[in-house]
N, C-alpha and C positions, 0 to 999 in steps of 0.2 A: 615276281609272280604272286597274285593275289591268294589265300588260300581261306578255306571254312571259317575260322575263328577272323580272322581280318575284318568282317563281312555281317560280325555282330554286336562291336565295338563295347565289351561287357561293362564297363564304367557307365555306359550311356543306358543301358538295360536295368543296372541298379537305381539308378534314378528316375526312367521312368514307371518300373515296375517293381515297387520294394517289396522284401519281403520281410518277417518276424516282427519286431517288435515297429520299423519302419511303415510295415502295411496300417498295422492298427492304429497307428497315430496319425497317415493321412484319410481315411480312410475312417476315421472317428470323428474329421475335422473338417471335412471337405464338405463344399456346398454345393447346392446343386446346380448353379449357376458353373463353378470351377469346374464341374464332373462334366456338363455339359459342356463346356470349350474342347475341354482335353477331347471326347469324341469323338466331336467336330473335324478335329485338326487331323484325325489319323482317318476318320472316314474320309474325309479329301482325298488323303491319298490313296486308300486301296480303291475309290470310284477313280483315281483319275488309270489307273493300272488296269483296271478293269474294264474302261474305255479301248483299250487298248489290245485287247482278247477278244478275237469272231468269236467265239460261246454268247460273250453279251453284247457283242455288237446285234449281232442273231436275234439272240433274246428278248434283247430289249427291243431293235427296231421291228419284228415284228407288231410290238405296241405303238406301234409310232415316237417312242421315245427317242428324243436325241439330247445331244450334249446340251449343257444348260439347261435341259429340265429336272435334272435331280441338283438340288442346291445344299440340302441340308438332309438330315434324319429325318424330320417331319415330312420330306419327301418321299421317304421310304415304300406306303402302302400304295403310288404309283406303280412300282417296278410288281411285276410278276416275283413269284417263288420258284423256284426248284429245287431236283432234287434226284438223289441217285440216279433215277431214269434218265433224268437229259444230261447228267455227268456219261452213261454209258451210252446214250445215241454220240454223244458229241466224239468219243473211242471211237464208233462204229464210223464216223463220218472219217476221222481224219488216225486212222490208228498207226503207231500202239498207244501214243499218250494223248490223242484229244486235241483240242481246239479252247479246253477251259484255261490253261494258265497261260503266261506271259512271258516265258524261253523265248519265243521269237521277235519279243519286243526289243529286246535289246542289242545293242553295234557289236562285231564283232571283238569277243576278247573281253565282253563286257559283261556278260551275265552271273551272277554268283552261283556260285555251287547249287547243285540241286540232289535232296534227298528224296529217296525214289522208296517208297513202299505200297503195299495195299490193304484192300478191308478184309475179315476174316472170310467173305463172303456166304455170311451165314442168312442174307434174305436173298441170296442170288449170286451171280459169276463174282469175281474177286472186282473191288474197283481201282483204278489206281488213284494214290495218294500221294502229291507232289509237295515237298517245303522248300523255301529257302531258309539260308544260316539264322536269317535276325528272325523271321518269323518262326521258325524251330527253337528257338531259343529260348524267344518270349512262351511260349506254351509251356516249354522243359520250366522255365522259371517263374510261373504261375504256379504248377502244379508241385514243386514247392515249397511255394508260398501255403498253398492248401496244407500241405503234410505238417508245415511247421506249427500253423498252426492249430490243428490238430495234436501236435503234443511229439511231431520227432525230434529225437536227441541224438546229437553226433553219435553217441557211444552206443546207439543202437545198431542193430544186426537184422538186417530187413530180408524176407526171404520172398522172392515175388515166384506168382504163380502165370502169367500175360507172358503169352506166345509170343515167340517167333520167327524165324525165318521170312519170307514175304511179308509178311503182317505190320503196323505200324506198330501195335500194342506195347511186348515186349521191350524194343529198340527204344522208343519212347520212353519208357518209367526207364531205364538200365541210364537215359542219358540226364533224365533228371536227377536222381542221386548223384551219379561223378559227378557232373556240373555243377549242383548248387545244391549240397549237402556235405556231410562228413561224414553219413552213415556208411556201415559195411552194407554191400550189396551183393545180394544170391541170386543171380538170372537161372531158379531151376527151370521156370519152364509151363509148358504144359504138363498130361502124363504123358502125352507122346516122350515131350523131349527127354523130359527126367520118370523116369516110372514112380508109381504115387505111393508106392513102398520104402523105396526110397528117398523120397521125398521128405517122409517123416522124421526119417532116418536121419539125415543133412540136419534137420532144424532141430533134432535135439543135440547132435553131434558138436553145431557150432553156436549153439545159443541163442536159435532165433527171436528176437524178440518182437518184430512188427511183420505180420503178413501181410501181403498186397495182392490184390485180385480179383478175378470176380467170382461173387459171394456164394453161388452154386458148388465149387469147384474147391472151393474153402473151407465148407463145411464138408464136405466131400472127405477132404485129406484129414479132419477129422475125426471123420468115422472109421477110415483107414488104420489112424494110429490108433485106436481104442480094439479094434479085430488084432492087429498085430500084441495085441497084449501090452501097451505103454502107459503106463498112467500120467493122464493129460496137464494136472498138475504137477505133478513131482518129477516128472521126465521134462516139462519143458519150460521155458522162459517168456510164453507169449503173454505180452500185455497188451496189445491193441493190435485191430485188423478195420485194415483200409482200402475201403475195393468202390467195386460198383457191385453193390449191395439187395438193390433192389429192394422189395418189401418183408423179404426173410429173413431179416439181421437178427430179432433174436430167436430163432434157429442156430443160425452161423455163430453170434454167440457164444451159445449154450455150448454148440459143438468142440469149444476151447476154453471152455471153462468158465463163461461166463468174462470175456475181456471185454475191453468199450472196445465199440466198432465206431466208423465213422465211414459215411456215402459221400460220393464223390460223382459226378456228372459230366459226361464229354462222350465225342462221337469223333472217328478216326479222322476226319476232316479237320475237324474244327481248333484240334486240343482240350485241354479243360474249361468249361464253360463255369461250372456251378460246384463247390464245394462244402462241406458240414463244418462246421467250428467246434468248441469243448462245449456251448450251449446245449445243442442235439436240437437245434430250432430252425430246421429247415437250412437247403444249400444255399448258400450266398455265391450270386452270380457276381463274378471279375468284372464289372462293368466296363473296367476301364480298358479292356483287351477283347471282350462280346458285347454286341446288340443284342435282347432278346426280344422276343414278340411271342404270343400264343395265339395262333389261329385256331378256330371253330373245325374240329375234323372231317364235317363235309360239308359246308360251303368255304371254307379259308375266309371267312370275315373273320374280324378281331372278336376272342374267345370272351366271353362275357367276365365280367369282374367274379373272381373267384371261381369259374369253371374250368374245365378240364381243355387243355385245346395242344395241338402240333406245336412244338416248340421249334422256330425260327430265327435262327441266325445268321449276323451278319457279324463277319472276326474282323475286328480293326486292328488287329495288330498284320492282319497277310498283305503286306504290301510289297513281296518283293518276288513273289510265281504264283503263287495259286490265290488269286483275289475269293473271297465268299462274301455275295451280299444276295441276305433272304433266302440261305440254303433249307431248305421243308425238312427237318430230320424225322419227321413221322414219328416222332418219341412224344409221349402226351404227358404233358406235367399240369401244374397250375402255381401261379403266385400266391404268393401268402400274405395276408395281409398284418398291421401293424408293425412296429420297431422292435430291431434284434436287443436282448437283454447285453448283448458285447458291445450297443453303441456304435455300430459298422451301418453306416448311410451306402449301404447296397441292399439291393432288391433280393428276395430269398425265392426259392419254387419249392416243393414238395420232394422234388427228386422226378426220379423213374418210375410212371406206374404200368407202362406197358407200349404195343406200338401199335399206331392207327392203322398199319399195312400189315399187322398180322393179328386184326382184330376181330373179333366172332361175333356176328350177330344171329340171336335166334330168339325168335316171336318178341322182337322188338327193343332185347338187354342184348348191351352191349358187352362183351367179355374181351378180358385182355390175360391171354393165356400163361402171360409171363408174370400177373398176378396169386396163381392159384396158390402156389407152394406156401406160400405166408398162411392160407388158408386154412392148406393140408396141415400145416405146423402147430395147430391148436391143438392137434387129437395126439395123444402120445404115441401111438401105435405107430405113426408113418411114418415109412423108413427113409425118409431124404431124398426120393427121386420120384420124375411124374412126368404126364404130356397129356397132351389136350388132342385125344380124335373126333374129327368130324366126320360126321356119314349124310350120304341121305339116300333114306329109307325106299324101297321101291314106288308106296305110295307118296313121292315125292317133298316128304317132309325131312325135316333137317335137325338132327341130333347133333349134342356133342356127350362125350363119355371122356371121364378121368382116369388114367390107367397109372397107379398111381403102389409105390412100393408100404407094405405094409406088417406091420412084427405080429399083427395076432389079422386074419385072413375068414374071422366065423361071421355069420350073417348078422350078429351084434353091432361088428364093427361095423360091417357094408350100410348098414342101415345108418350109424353114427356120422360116416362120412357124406354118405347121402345127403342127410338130414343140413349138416352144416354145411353142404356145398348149396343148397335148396335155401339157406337162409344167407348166406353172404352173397351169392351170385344174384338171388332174385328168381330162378328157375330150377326146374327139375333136371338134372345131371346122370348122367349113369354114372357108376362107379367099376372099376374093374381091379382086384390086387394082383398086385406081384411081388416073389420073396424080396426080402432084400437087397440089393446088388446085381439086383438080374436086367435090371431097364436100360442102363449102358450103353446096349448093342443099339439103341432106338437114340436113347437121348443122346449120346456121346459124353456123356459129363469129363468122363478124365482124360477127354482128345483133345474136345472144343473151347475156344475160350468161351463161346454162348450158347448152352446147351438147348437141343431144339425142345421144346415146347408147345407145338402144334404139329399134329401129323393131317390131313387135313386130305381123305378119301374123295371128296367131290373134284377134287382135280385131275 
């Protein structure tokens, strides 16, 4: 009887996806011709699995596409995008798991184990997320590949804050360290799972030295420990923090003392897509494991050189259940131009600067809510938590206001926040304060892995 590990053949995973000082040497040396075969060779195979699933039978032959017309990559801007929505019509058509992966392609007795998780469902119902062994494995051993080099050492003591139960987040990083590190691992949690007092508590107890999470929820814990009366540096061991970061990192930061941080790039689907290196020079896309593409956010033509566009992916390494080719993550990034100072012939993005389906437009500026906080962060006074409400006004017009925590509340301030929201955003903002600690109940910061950031009254 075939079992999980059978299924990922880990010899064969080291050589096609190394990592530490192996990544940097191919991957310093590789050309573009070599980068382009390799794939070549792995998109064959998740289009030909992909053939093989009514989702893109569906998808595609509504375009009139059939076999033989996607040959290569360069074929790619043929096929249509999608994206969560037709992941959840494709549920609603054939439920509980859909009609997108490839379980029923294969002979009885024959299919590999299948890892069953979902999304946090923080822009709507939860989605389900399907892996097989090798494709789960390669993701756990990218990301990695990112951490190492980013600067993990076996003898580190990593304290992750990524949900879960249901959730991929969690289950994910907990399987990357056993798998393909030596470091100690703390699955505390959310604050659901572990309370964020105690939390503290664990990572000076056992020495933590690298946080993992996302960078809200991080800076969060410590503001936590600094209320509880701990001194940041002498109580605890943190030298670096590695999340999804977003634009608040030195915030997050500051928040522990001033540690390097490093951003890191992926959507529950996908695995890791894009990660930061010791430069601080923008993420370096795995090329060799993602396609990426930037589309224009409202027409989906190719996003102009150096602009802002949907970043679209296609994972070449999912060839064995859940195929992705040209999944729309609605996450807007941009390329970066010129060569990494590490000499890595991969392509870099900007990161995360917000999402095209929970983006605000009013009289004409475009706002990405999950920007502001980096904003709020320049004024000293702001107390670490915030959300973007939209109104619209009787006379039919369309405000947005920043309700936003703050240490000193006098019309000095109100005016100073104004003022710099009025200059970074490009428009006039209202502002609203609240004491410290009080926005919670609205944001969810110590529940959610992605605290909400737009509350959005025209709905």
């Amino acid at each position: 009887m075939s079992d999980y590990f059978s299924f990922t053949d880990p010899a064969q995973l080291a050589a096609d996806y190394p990592v530490g000082d192996a990544f940097l040497k191919r991957f310093a040396s590789i050309s573009t011709d070599e980068l382009r075969a390799v794939q070549e060779a792995r998109f064959a195979r998740v289009l030909a699995l992909a053939w093989k699933t009514p989702f893109y039978r569906r998808l595609w032959g509504a375009r009139g596409i059939e076999p033989g017309d996607i040959r290569s990559l360069d074929d790619l801007p043929k096929l249509p995008t999608f994206d969560k929505g037709d992941i959840m019509e494709s549920i609603a058509l054939a439920p509980p798991f859909g009609d997108f992966h490839a379980m029923d392609s294969y002979a009885p007795g024959q299919r590999p184990p299948v890892v069953f998780h979902t999304t946090s469902g923080t822009t709507g119902r939860p989605q389900v997320l399907l892996f097989g062994p090798r494709g789960r494995e390669v993701q756990n051993r990218i990301l990695a590949r990112t951490y190492l080099l980013q600067g993990l050492k076996d003898e580190d003591v990593v304290h992750s804050v990524y949900g879960h139960g249901l959730i991929n987040g969690g289950h994910y990083i907990r399987e990357t360290f056993l798998h393909w590190t030596r470091a100690i691992f703390m699955s505390a949690g959310t604050g659901v799972e572990t309370r964020s007092a105690a939390q503290v508590e664990l990572m000076r107890d056992f020495g933590a030295t690298v946080i993992v999470g996302f960078g809200d929820y991080i800076r969060y814990l410590g503001d936590t420990a600094r209320n509880a009366g701990m001194d940041i540096k002498r109580d605890f061991r943190v030298r670096m923090i590695s999340g999804h970061l977003g634009s608040d990192r030195e915030a997050i930061a500051a928040a522990w003392g001033g540690v390097e941080t490093f951003d890191w790039y992926g959507v529950g689907d996908t695995g890791i897509i894009a990660g930061e290196g010791p430069d601080h020079d923008g993420l370096y896309v795995h090329e060799d494991a993602q396609w990426v593409e930037l589309t224009d956010i409202e027409t989906d033509a190719p996003a102009a050189p150096g602009a802002p566009g949907n970043l679209v992916v296609t994972v070449l390494m999912k060839d064995d259940i859940y195929p992705m080719i040209r999944f729309n993550t609605h996450d807007v990034t941009r390329f970066l131009p010129g060569q990494s100072s590490l000499g890595l012939r991969l392509r870099r993005i900007s990161g995360f600067e917000g999402r095209s389906d929970n983006m605000v437009k009013l009289r004409g500026i475009n706002i990405f809510p999950q920007g502001v906080g980096a904003m709020l962060a320049e004024l000293p006074a702001y107390g670490g938590d915030y959300y973007c409400r939209v109104d619209r006004e009787p006379s039919g017009r369309e405000s947005m206001t920043v309700v936003c925590e703050s240490r000193d509340a006098s019309p000095a301030q109100a005016q100073a926040f104004g003022e710099l929201l009025k200059r970074r955003i490009g428009i006039e903002v209202g502002v609203e304060f609240a004491a410290p600690g009080t926005l919670k109940a609205v944001t969810c910061i110590d529940s959610r892995q992605k605290p909400i950031r737009l509350v959005d009254t025209r709905k």
